[in-house]
N, C-alpha and C positions, 0 to 999 in steps of 0.2 A: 331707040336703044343704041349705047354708044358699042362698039366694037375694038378690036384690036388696032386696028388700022387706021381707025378715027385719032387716035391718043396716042400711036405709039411711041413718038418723040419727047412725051408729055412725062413727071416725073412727079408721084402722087405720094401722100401718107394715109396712112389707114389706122382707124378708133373704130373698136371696137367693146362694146358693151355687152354682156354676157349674163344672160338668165336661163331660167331651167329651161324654157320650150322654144323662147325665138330670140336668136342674137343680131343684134343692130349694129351696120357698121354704116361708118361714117368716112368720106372720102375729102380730105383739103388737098390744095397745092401745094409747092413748097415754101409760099409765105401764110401762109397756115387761111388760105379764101376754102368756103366752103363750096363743095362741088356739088355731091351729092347723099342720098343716105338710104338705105334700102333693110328690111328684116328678114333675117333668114332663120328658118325650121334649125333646131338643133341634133340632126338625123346626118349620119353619112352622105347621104343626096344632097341634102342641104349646107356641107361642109361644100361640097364639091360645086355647088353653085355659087358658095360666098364667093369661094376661088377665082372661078369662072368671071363673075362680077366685076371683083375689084380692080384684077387684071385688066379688066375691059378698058379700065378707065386710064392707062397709062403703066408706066411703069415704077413697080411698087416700092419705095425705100427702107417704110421701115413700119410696122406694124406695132398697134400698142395696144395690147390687151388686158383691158380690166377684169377681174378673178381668175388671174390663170389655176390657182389652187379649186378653185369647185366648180363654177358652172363652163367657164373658158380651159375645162384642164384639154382634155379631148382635142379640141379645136387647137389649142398650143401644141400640143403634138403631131396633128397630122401638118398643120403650116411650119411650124421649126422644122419636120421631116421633109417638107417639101422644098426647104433653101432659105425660104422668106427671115428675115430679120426682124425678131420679135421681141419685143419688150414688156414688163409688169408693167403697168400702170395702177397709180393708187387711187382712192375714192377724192372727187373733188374735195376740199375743204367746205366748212359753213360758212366761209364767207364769202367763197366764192359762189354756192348756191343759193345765198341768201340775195347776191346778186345777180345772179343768170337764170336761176329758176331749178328745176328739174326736171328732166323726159328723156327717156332714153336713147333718141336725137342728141340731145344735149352733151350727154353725157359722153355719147361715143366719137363727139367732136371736139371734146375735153380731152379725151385719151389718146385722138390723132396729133391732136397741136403739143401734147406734153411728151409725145412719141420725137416729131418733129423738130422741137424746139431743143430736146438733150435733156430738159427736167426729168424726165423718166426714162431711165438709161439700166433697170437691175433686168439683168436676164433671170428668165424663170426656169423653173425646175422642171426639168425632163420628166420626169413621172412616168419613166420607160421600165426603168432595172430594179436589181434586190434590194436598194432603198426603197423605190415602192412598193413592194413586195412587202417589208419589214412595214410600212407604216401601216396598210390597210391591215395587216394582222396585230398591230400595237392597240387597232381602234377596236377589234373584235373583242381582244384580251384587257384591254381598258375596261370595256364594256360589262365584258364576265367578272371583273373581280370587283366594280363597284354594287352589281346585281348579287354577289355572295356575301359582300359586308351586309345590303340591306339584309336580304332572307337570315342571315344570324341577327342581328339588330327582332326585325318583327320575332323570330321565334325566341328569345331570352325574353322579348317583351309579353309576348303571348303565354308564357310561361310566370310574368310575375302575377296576372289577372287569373293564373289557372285554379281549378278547384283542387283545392287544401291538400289531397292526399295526394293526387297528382303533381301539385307543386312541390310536395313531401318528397317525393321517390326521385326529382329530376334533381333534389337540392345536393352540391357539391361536385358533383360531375366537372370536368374537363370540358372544352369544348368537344373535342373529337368524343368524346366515349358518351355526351350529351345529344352531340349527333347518331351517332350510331343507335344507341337507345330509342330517339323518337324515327328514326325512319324504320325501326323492329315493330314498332307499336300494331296491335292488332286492333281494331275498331269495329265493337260491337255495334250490331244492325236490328233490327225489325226483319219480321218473314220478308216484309213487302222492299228489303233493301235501305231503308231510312236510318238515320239518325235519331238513336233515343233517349239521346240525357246529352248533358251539358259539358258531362267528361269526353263521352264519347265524341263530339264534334271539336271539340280541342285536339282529342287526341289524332282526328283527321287533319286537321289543320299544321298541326308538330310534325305528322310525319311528311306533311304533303310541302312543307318546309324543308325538314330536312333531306329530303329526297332532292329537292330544286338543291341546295350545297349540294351535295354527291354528287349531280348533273354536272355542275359549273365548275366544279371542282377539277372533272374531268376534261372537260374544255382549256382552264385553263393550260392542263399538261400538257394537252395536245399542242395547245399556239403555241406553250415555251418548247419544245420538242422540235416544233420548226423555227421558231426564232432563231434558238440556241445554232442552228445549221446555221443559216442565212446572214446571221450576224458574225459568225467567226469567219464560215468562208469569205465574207464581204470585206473584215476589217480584221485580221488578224491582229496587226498592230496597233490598233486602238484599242480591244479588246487584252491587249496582253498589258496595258497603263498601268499601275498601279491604283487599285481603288475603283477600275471600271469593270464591270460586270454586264449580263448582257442584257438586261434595262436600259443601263444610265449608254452603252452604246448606241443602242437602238434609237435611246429619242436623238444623241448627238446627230448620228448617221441622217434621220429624217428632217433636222434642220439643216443640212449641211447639203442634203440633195443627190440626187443620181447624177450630178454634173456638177462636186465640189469645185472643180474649177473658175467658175467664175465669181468665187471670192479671192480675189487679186492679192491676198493678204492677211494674216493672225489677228488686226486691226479689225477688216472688215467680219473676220467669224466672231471676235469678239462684240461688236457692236449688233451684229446675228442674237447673240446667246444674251444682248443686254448685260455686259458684264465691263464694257470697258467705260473708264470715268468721264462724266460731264464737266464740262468746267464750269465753276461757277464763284469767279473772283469780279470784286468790285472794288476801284481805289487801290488802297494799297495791301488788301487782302487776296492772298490766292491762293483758292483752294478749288477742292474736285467735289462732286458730290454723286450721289448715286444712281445708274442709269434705269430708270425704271422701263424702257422701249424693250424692243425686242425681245424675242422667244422665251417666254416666262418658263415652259415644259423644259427648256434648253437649259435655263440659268438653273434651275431647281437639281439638274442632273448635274451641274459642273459645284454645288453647292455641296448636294453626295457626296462627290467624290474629295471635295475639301475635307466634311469631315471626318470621313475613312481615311484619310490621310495625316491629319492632327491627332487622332486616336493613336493611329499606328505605324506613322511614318515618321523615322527617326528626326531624318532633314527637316519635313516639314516642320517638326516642333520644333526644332533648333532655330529653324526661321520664326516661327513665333517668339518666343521668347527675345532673339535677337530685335526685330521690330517692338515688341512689348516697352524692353527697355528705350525705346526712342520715344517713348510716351504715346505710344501708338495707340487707340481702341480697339475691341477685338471681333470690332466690326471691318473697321478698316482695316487691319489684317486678314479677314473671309476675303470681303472684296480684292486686296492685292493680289490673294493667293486664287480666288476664282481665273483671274485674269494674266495670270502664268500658266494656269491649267489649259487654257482656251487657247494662249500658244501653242502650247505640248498636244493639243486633243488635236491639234487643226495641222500639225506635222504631220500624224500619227496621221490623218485621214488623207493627206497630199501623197504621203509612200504607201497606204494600201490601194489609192487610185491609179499611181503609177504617174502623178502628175509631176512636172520638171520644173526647176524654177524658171 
């Protein structure tokens, strides 16, 4: 077992690979020779022994960790808190695997030399403050309103196969006063507690439906009730945009990170949001085309806010029409106008950070 003492003049990089119960890290020099590679439990204990570990072997320049968003969030947190110098690392490519193989050895000596080398240079997201705050409550409230579209979906469907005079009595209703209706429903029983007709278990089923909306209904309120805080206190000035609201905030904010800062640039949040152009000229053609990468939830929200702003925003149309007449498409006018947005959004979130040029 090597020690502090053994290595101390020695200057090491660290790959690490990251799964749900034991992360692999991987130790080269600094012309990227493999040293060593050991698995560690994914428990507090076992954070403190990686530690313990890699230290042993020298001292550490720069660490590169693959999934720092889910299974490496944790571990990015306690090593960025502890000084170390840490980097994302992304998934090998297929051809690179197609020629080195797979194992998660492999893999965590991929994410040391790409650490090493400058290839993987994006720092990752703290995952400390009220942007993750906002995000793990985004996924909760996500969650809730895709589970109340289904429960109305099955109950209008449950409703078209119902018996005749039931189907009778629910016809024309509103949603709201449709719900309200089946979650009233009283549902005759048998002495013994059963169900005894065909009406009768439908009508358990409508109210037992719309009871679940009422539930989720109320959840939703609750997570907007705390978003609604967390998102104004966090970004007043983005939230006050024109056409941003506290959704299309919230997802900005959670692409954007507890530590906006280390997008160097409007450029770099726009290439974030997937919103700024590719070029794609050949010969004597030159043109840009559409950036399909990054943050699709991000582009969808700055897309919002475009067209709340063609609707209703004076400028904005005056800028369309203006491009229009340049024989522009009104494709290619979204796109220009996403990526002035992603300017403006990415100011807006530098002065609620309190970040300096």
């Amino acid at each position: 077992m090597s020690t502090n003492q053994d290595h101390a003049d020695r200057t090491v990089g660290v790959g690490i690979d990251t799964h749900a119960d034991i992360h692999m890290v991987a130790i080269i020099d600094t012309i990227g020779r493999e040293i060593a590679h050991q698995g560690f439990p994914t428990t507090n204990a076992g954070y403190l022994q990686l530690e313990d570990w890699m230290t042993g072997w020298g001292s550490v320049l720069r660490i590169g960790i693959e999934g720092t968003g889910t299974y490496g969030a944790e571990l990015c947190r306690q090593l960025t808190a502890h000084g170390f110098d840490v980097v994302e690392v992304d998934r090998a490519d297929r051809k690179t695997r197609r020629f080195q193989g797979k194992s998660d050895p492999i893999d965590a000596y991929a994410a040391a030399r790409a650490a090493m080398s400058g290839r993987a240079s994006a720092v990752p997201k703290t995952r400390d403050g009220n942007v993750e705050m906002i995000r793990v409550l985004r996924v909760a409230r996500n969650s809730a309103i895709k589970a109340r579209v289904a429960a109305i979906v099955q109950l209008k469907a449950t409703i078209t196969s119902a018996p005749a005079g039931l189907r009778e009595d629910l016809t024309g209703l509103d949603k709201a006063a449709l719900i309200d209706r089946c979650a009233r429903f009283r549902v005759t029983r048998t002495g013994e507690g059963h169900l005894d007709s065909t009406t009768a278990a439908t009508k358990a089923a409508l109210k037992t439906l719309a009871r679940r909306v009422r539930n989720l209904d109320d959840e939703i309120a609750d997570l907007d009730a705390d978003l609604d805080h967390l998102v104004e206190v966090t970004a007043p000035t983005l939230v006050n945009l024109f056409g941003v609201g506290t959704d299309v905030a919230g997802q900005l904010l959670v692409t954007a990170g507890d530590n906006p800062e280390r997008l160097k640039s409007s450029a770099a949040f726009a290439h974030l949001c997937g919103v700024a152009p590719v070029p794609a000229s050949s010969g004597r053609t030159t043109r840009h085309r559409l950036n399909r990468g990054g943050d699709r939830h991000a582009n969808a929200a700055l897309y919002r806010i475009t067209l709340c702003r063609l609707r209703h925003d004076d400028t904005t149309r005056a800028y369309r029409e203006r491009r229009a007449a340049e024989q522009k498409s009104t494709q290619d006018i979204i796109r220009c106008l996403k990526r002035y947005i992603a300017r403006e959004v990415y100011q807006a979130i530098r002065a609620d950070f309190n970040i300096t040029p």
